[in-house]
C-alpha positions in Angstrom: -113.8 -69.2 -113.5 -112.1 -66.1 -112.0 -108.6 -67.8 -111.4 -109.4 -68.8 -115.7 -109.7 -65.1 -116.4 -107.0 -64.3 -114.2 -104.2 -66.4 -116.4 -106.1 -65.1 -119.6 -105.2 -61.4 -118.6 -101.4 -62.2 -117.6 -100.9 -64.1 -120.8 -102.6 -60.8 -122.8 -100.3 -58.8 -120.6 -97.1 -61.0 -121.6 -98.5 -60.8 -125.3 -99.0 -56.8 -124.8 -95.1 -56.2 -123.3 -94.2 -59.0 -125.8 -95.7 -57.0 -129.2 -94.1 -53.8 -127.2 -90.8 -54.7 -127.1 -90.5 -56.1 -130.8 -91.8 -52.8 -131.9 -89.1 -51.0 -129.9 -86.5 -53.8 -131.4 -87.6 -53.2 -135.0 -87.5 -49.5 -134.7 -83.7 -50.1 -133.5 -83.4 -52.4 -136.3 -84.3 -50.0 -139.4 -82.2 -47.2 -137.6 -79.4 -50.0 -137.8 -80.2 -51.0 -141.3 -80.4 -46.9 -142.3 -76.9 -46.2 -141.2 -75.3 -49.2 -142.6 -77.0 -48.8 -146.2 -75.6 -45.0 -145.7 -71.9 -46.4 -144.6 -72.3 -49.2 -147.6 -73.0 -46.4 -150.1 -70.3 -44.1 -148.6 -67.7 -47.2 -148.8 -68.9 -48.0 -152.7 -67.9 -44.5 -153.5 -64.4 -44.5 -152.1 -64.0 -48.2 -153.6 -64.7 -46.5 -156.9 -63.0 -43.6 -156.3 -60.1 -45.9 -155.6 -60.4 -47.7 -158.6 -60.5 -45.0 -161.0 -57.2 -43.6 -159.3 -55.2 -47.5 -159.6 -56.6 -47.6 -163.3 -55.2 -43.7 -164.2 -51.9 -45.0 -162.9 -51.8 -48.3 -164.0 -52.5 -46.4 -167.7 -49.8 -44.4 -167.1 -47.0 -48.0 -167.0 -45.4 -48.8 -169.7 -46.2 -52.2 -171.1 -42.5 -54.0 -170.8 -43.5 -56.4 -173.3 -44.4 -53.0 -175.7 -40.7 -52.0 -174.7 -38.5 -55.0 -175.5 -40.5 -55.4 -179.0 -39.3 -51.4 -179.6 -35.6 -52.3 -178.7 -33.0 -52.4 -181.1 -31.7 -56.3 -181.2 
């Protein structure tokens, strides 16, 4: 009976350092998660930023096909 309670502590001990650990790996997880949503957001905004700037200077091209149709024959 006393070897019975014996086991029964280790396993709560193993389920104790067990539920111990996971909370210290979860913790480390949302820190994780927190900085890569902040670099995610960070990259959107230079993706867009990007963007704008190939659209302005693709606006500023002239159409070829515009040109040949304004050329003398």
């Amino acid at each position: 009976m006393n070897s019975e309670f014996h086991l029964l502590s280790e396993k709560i001990d193993k389920l104790a350092e067990l539920a111990q650990f996971l909370r210290r790996e979860n913790a480390e997880l949302r820190l994780k998660i927190a900085l890569m949503s902040s670099e995610n957001a960070i990259l959107t905004e230079k993706m867009q930023q990007a963007h704008q700037r190939v659209s302005a200077l693709l606006e500023q091209i002239p159409d070829p096909l515009q040109q040949q149709d304004e050329e003398p024959a």
